[in-house]
N, C-alpha and C positions, 0 to 999 in steps of 0.2 A: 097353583100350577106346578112348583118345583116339588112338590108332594106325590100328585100324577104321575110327574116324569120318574120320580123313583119309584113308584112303584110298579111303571111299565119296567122298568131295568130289574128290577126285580123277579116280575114275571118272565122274563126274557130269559135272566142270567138258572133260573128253573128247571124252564123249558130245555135249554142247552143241556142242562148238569143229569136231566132223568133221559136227554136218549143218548149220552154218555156210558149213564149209568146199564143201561136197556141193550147197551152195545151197539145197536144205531146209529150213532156217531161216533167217530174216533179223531184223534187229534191230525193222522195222517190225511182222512176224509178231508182238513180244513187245511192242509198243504196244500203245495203247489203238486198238480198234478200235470203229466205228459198226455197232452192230445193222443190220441187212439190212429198214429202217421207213423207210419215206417217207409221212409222213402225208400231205404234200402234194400225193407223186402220187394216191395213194387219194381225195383229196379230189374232183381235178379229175378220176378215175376215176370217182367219185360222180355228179358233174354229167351226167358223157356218158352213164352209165347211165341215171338219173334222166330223162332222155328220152328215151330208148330202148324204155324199159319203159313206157311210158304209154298206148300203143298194143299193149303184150301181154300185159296183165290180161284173164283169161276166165274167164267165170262156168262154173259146174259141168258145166251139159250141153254147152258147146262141147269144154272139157278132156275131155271122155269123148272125145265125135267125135274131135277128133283122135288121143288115145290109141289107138283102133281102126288108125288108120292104120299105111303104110311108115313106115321112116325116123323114126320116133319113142319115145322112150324116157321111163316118167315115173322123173326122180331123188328119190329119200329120202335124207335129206343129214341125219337127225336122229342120235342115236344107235344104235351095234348094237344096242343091247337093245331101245331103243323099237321099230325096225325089224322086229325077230325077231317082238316081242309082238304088232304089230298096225299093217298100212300100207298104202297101196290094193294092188289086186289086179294083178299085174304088175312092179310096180317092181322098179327095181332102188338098190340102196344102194352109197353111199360116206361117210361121218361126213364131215360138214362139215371137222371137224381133221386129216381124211386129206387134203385137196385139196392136190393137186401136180399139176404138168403130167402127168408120166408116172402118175400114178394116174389122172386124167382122161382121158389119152389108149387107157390100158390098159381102163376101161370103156365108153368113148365115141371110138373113133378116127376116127371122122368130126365133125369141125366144122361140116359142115352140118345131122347130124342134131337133130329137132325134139326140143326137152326140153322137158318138162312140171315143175314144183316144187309144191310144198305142203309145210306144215308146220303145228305144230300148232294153230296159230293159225287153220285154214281151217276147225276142227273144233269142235262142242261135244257132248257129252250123255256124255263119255268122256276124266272127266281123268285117269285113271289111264293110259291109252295114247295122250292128246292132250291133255298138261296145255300148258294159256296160259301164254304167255308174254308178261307184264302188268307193269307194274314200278306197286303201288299207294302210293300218298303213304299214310305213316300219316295218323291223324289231327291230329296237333298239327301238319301241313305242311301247311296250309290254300291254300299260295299254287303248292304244286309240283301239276301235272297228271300222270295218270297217261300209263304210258308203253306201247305195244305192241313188243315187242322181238320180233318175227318172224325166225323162221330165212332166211323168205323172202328179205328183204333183202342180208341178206350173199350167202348163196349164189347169189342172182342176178347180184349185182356182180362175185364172185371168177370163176361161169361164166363171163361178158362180157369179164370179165381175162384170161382164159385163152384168148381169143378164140372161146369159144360162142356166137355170136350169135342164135343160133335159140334162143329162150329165151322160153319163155309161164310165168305165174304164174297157179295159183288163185286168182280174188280174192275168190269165195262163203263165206260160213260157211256149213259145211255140218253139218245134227246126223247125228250116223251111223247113227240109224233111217231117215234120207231116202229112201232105196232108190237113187237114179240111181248111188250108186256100189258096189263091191265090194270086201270089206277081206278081207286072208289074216293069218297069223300063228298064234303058238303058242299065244293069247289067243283064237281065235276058236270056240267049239264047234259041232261038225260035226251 
């Protein structure tokens, strides 16, 4: 048995020493490396968004208008399922956690095209397919405020990151018997 085991350490310490050799591996590769986070840049990503977007909050019946149009796409960035279940009429999806360049590029390969967002935060009469997203103080945190945690947010800043600039956000609560918009999904009966 102590035989075997040397001469797996053997084979092992090899293995290391030819993709060393091969350049492959390097001593730095087997360091401590920095996660691929810069909160810093994100921060001052924030800023430039942050007034970018101030100027393209639109309330319900403009987001239809332009949805009608060229050149425009409305994105669903919530989850697959919430998506499947029930989302405006048109959209198209990507999960927020799938955002990569090349999956951006792969559903939206024009950076000038107009994108429309909403999340479930634009919506009420319908938590089961547009549950809030609220962060509420219990009660004994008398001094903490509640919080609105919007998909919107993120997803507007990672699009703008990605260099989308053409970026409009619903900024209406809207209840979903309103009628100006149109909902599809596997939730909706016909």
């Amino acid at each position: 048995m102590n035989k075997l085991r040397f001469h797996f350490v053997i084979i092992i310490l090899c293995f290391f020493s030819f993709l060393l050799m091969a350049g492959k591996l390097t001593f730095s590769t087997l360091a401590f490396k920095r996660a691929k986070v810069d909160f810093d840049a994100y921060e001052k990503l924030i800023s430039e968004v942050k007034e970018h977007r101030k100027d393209r909050l639109v309330n319900v019946d403009e987001f239809k208008r332009m949805s009608s149009r060229d050149n425009v796409v409305i994105l669903d960035t919530r989850s697959d399922n919430m998506f499947k279940s029930k989302h405006i009429k048109g959209a198209i999806h990507l999960n927020f956690s799938d955002f990569t360049q090349a999956n951006l590029a792969r559903i939206i390969p024009d950076k000038e095209t107009k994108i429309l967002i909403y999340c479930n935060n634009n919506f009420e009469g319908d938590e089961v397919n547009f549950a809030s997203k609220v962060m509420k103080p219990k009660p004994a945190e008398k001094t903490k405020q509640e919080i609105t945690l919007a998909l919107n947010i993120p997803t507007y800043i990672n699009l703008y990151g990605y260099g989308y600039k053409n970026v409009y956000e619903l900024s209406e609560l809207v209840h979903v018997f309103d009628g100006r918009l149109e909902y599809e999904g596997v939730s909706i009966r016909k």
